[in-house]
C-alpha positions as CSV (number, residue, x, y, z in Angstrom):
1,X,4.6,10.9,8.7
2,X,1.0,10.9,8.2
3,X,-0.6,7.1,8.0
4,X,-1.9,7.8,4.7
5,X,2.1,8.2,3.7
6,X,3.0,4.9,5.5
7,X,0.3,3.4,4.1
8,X,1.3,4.9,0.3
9,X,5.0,3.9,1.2
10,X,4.0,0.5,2.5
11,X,1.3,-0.5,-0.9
12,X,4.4,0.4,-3.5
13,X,7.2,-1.6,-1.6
14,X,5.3,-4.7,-0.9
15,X,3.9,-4.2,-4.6
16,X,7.1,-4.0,-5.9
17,X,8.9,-6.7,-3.6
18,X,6.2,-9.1,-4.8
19,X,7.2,-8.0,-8.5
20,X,3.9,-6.8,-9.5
21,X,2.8,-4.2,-12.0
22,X,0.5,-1.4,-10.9
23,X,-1.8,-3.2,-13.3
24,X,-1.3,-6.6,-12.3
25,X,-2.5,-5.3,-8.5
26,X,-5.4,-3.4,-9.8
27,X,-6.4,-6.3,-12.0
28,X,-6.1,-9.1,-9.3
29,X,-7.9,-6.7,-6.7
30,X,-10.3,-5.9,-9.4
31,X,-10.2,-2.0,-9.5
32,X,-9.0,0.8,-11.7
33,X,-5.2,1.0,-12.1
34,X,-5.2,5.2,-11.8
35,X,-6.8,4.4,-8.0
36,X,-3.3,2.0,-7.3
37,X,-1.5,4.9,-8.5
38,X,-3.2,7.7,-6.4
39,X,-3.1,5.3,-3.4
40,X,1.0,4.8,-3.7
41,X,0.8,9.0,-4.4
42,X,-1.0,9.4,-0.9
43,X,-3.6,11.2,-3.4
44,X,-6.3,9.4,-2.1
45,X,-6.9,7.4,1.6
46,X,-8.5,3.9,2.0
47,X,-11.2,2.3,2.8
48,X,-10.7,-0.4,5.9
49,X,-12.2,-2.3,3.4
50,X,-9.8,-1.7,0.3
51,X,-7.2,-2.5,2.6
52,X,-7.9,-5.7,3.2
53,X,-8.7,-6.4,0.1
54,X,-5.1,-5.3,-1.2
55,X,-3.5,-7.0,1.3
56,X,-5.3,-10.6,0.7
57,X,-4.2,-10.4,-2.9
58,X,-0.8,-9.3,-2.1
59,X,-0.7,-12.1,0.7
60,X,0.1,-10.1,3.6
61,X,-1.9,-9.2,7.0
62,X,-3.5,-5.7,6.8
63,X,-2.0,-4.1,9.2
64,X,1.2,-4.7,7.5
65,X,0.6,-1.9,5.4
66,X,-0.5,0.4,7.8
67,X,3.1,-0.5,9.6
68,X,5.2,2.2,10.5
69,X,9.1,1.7,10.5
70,X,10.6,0.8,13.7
71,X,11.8,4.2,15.6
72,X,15.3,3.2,14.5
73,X,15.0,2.7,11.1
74,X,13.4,6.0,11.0
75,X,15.3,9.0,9.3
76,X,15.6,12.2,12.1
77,X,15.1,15.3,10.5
């Protein structure tokens, strides 16, 4: 899986775990909601910067959303 997909993957469910709207996120971070949306789509990559901006108003570490899934919660195909 290519990191922009973990990262995609990893915005949404911490997004959603912390119960927040697309809009919420994009108002709190202070950026458009469509860019939220083509982030979570893996439409568009980004910036170190925007990362660490998302993650301080989600109140996690960075790299936590550039995480991949442990080798054995991983799906083989």
């Amino acid at each position: 899986m290519r990191l922009r997909d973990v990262f995609a993957r990893n915005l949404r469910r911490t997004r959603q775990a912390k119960n927040l709207s697309q809009e919420a996120l994009a108002h709190d971070a202070h950026i458009d909601r469509t860019y939220i949306s083509s982030l979570e789509r893996g439409t568009y990559a980004a910036s170190v910067d925007m990362i660490e901006k998302l993650a301080d108003v989600l109140g996690i570490e960075p790299d936590e959303l550039l995480r991949r899934a442990p080798a054995s919660a991983r799906v083989k195909s």
